[in-house]
TIRO-719273 format. One line per 2 residues: number of its first residue (from 1); for each residue x, y, z negated of N, C-alpha, C. Coordinates in nm, 4 decimals, m for minus. Each point is the difference from the previous one (the first is absolute). Layout:
! residues N
NUM> X/Y/Z/X/Y/Z/X/Y/Z; ... $
! end
This chain:
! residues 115
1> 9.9841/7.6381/m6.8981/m0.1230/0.0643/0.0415/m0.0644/0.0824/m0.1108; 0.0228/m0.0492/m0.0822/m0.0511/0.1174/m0.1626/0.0955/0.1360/0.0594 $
3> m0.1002/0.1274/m0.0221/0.0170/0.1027/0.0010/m0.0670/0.1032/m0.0589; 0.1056/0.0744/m0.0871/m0.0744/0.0903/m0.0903/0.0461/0.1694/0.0405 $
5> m0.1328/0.0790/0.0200/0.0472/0.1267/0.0646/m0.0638/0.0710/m0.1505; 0.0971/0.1122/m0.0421/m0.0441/0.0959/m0.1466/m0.0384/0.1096/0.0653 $
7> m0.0892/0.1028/m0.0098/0.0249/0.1294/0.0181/m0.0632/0.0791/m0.1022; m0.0483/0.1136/0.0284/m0.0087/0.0886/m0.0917/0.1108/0.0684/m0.0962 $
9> 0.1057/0.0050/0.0246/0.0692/0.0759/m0.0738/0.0203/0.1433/0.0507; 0.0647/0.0939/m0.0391/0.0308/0.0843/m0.0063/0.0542/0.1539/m0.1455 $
11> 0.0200/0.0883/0.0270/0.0364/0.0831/m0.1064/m0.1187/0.0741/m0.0982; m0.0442/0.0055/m0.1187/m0.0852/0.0367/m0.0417/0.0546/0.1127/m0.1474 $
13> m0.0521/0.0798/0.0183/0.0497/0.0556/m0.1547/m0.0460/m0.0852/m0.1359; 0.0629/0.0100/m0.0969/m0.0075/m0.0635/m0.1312/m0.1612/0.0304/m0.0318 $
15> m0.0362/m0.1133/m0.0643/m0.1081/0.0183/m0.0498/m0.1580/m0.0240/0.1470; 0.0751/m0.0225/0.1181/m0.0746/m0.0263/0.0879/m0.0570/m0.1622/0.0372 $
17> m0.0420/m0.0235/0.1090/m0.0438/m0.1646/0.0501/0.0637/m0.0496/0.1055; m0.0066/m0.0893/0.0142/m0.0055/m0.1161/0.0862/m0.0538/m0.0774/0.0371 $
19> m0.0262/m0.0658/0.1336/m0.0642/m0.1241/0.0007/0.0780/m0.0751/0.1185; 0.0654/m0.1483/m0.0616/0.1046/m0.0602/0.0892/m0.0810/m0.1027/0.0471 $
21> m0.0027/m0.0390/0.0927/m0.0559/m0.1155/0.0675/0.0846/m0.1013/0.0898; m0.0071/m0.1318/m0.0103/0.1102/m0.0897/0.0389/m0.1287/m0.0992/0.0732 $
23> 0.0350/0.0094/0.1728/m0.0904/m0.0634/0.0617/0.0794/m0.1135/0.0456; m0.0650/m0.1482/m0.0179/0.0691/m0.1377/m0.0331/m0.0579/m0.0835/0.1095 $
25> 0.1165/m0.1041/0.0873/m0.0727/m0.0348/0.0980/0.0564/m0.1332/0.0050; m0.0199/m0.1350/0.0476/0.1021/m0.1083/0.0343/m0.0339/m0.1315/m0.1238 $
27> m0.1124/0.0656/m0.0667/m0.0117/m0.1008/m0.1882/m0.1200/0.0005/0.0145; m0.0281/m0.1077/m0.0604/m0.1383/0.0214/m0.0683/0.0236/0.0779/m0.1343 $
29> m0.0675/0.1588/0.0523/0.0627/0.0916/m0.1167/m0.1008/m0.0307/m0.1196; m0.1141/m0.0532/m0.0061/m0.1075/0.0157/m0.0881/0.0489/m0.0875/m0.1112 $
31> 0.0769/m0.0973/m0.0302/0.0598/m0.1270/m0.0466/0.1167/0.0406/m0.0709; 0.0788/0.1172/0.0276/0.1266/0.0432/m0.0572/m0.0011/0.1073/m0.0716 $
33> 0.0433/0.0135/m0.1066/0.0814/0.1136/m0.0512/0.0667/0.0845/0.0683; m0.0418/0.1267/m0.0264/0.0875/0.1479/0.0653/0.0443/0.0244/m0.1139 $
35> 0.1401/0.1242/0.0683/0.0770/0.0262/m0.1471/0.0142/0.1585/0.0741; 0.0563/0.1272/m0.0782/0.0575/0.0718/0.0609/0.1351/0.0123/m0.0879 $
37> 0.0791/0.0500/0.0550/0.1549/0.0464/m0.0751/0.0052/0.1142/0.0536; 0.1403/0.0808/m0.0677/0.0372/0.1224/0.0422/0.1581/m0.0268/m0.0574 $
39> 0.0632/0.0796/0.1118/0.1571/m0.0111/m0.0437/0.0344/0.1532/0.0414; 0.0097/0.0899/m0.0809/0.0798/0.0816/0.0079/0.1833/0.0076/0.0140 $
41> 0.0483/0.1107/0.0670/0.1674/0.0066/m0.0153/0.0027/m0.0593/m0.0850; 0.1177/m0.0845/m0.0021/0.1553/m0.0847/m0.0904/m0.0997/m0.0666/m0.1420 $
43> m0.1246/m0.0167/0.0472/m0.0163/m0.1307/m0.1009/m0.1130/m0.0683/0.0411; 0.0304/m0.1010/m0.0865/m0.0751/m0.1263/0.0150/m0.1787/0.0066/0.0690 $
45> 0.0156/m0.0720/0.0695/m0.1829/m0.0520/0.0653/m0.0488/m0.0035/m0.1484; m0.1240/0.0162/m0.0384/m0.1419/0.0045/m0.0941/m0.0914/m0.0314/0.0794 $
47> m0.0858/m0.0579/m0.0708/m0.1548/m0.0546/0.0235/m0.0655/0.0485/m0.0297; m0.0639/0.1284/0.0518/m0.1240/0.0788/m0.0234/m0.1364/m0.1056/m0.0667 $
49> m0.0296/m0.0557/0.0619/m0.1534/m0.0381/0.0054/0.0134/m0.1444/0.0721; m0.1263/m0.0861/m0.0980/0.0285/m0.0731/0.0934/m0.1827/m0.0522/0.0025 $
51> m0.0827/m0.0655/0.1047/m0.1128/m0.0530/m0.0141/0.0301/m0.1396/0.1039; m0.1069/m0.0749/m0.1259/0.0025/m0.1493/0.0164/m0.1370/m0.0010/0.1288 $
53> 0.0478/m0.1204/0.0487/m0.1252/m0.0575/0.0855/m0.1733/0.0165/m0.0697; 0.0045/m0.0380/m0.1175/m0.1296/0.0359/m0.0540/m0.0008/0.1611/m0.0103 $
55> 0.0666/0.0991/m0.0140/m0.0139/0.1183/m0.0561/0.0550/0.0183/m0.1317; 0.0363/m0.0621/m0.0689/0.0867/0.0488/m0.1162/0.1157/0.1096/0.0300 $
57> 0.0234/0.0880/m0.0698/0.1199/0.0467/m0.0134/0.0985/0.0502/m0.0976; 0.1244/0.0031/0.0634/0.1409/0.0555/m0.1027/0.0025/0.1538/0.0205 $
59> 0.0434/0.0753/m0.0717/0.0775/0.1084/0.0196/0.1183/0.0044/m0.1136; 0.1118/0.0312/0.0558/0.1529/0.0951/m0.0858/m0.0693/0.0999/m0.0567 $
61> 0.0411/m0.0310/m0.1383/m0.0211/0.0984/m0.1238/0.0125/0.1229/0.0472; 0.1304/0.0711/0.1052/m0.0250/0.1269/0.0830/m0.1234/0.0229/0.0557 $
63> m0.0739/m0.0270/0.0587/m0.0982/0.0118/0.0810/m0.1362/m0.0031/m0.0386; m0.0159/m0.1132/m0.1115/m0.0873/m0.0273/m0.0537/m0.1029/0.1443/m0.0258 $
65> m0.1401/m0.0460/0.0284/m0.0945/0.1486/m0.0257/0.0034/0.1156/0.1170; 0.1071/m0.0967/0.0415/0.0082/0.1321/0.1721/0.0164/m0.0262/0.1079 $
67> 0.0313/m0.1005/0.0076/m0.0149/m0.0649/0.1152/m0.1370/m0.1630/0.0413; m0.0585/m0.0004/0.0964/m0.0782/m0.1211/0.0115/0.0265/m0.0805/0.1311 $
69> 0.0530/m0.1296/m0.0434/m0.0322/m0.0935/0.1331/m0.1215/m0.0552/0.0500; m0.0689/m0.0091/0.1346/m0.0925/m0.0273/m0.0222/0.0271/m0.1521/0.1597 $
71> m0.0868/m0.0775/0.0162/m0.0065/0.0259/0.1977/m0.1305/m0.0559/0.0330; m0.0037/0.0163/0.1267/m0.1070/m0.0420/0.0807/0.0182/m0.1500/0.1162 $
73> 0.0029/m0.0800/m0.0778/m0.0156/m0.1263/0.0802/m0.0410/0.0543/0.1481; m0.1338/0.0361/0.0524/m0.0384/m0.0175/0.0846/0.0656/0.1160/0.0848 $
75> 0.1115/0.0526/0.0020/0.0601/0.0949/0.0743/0.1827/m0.0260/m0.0329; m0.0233/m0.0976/m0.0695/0.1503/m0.0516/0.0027/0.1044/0.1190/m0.0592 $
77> m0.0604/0.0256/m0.0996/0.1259/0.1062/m0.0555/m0.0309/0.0540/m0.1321; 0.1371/0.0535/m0.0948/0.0290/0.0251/m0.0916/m0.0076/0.0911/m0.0551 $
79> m0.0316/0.0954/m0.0497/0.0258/0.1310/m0.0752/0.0473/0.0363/m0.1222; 0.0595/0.1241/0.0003/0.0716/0.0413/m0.1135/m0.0230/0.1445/m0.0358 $
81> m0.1623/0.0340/m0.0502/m0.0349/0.1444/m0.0503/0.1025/0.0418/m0.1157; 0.0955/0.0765/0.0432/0.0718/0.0931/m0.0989/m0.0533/0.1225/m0.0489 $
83> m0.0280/0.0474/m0.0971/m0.0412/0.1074/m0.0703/0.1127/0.0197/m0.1139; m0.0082/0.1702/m0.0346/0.0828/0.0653/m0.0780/0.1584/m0.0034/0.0058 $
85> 0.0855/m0.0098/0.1046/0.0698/m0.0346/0.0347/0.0938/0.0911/m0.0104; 0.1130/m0.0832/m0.0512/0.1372/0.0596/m0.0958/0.1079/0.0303/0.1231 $
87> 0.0773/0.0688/m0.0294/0.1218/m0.0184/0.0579/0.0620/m0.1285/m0.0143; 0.0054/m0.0427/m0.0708/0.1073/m0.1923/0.0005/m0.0923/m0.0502/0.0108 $
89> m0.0839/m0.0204/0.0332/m0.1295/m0.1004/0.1231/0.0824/m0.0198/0.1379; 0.0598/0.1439/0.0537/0.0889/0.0253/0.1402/0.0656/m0.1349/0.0226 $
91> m0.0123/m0.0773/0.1213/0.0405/m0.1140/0.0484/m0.0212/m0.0454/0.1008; 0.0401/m0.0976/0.0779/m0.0853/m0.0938/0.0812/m0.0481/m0.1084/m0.0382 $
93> m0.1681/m0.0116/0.0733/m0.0633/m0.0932/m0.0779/m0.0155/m0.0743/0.1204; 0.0160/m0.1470/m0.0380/m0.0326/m0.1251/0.0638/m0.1040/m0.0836/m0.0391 $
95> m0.0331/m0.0381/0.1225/m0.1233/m0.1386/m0.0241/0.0895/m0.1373/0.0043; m0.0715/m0.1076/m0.0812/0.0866/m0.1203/m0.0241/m0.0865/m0.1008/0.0035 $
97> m0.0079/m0.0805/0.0375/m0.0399/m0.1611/m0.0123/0.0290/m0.1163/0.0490; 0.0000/m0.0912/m0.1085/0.0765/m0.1053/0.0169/m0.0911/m0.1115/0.0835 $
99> 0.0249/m0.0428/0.0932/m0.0686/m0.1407/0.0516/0.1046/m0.0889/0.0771; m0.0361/m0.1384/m0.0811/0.0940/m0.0851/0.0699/0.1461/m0.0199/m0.0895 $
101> 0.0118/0.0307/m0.0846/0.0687/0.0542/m0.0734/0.1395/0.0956/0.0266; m0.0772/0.0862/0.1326/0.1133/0.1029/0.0287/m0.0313/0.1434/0.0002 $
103> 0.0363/0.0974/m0.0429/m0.0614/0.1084/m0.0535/0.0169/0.0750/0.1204; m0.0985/0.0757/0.0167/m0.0280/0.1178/0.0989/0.0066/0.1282/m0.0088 $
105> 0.0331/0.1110/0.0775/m0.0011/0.1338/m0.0679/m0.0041/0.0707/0.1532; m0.1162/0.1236/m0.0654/m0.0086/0.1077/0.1200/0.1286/0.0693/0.0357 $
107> 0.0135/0.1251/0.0801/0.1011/0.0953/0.0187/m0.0156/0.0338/m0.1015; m0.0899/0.0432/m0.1051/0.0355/0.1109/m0.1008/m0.0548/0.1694/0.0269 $
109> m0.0473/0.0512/m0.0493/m0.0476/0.1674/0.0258/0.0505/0.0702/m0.1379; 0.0166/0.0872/0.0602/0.1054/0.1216/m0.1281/m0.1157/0.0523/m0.0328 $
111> 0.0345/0.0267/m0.1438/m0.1099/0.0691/m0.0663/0.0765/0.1290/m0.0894; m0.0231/0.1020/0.0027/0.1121/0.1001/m0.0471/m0.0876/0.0851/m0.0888 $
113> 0.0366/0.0075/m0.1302/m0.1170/0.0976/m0.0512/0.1066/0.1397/m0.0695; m0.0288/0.1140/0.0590/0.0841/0.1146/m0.0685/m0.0897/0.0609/m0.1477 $
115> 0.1064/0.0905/m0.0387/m0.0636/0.0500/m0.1347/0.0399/0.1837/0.0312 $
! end
């Protein structure tokens, strides 16, 4: 019953924004950690961002200063404001969380940034 829908992606020129949003349903989402990842072609999943149940957060040394996780408990969902955005940012980004100790993940939304 956990279900995580991402959207907001799409193509942006370099140096442009984003704003990804991952709407979370089936959890008590207020209690868990959100994460986002991105896996571009022929390599490995990364962990963009991640925010704790209190609001703390991680960011990858990539991202760091340009990207912000934020969410809204009371609307059940995640965000991922991208700013200044590179060409190797280009990926799909996923929402993730673990409850129960089995990990969850949206479809994923492409995020494509040209130069």
């Amino acid at each position: 019953q956990v279900h995580l829908v991402e959207s907001g992606g799409g193509l942006v020129q370099a140096g442009g924004s984003l704003r990804l949003s991952c709407a979370a349903s089936g959890f008590a989402f207020r209690i868990y950690a959100m994460s986002w990842y991105r896996q571009a072609p022929g390599k490995e999943r990364e962990r963009v961002a991640i925010i704790s149940a209190s609001g703390s957060t991680f960011y990858v040394d990539s991202v760091k200063d340009r990207f912000t996780i934020s969410r809204d408990n009371a609307k059940n969902t995640v965000y991922l404001q991208m700013n200044s955005l590179k060409p190797e940012d280009s990926a799909v980004y996923y929402c993730r969380t673990l409850v129960t100790s089995q990990s969850y993940w949206g479809q994923g939304t492409q995020v494509t940034v040209s130069s």
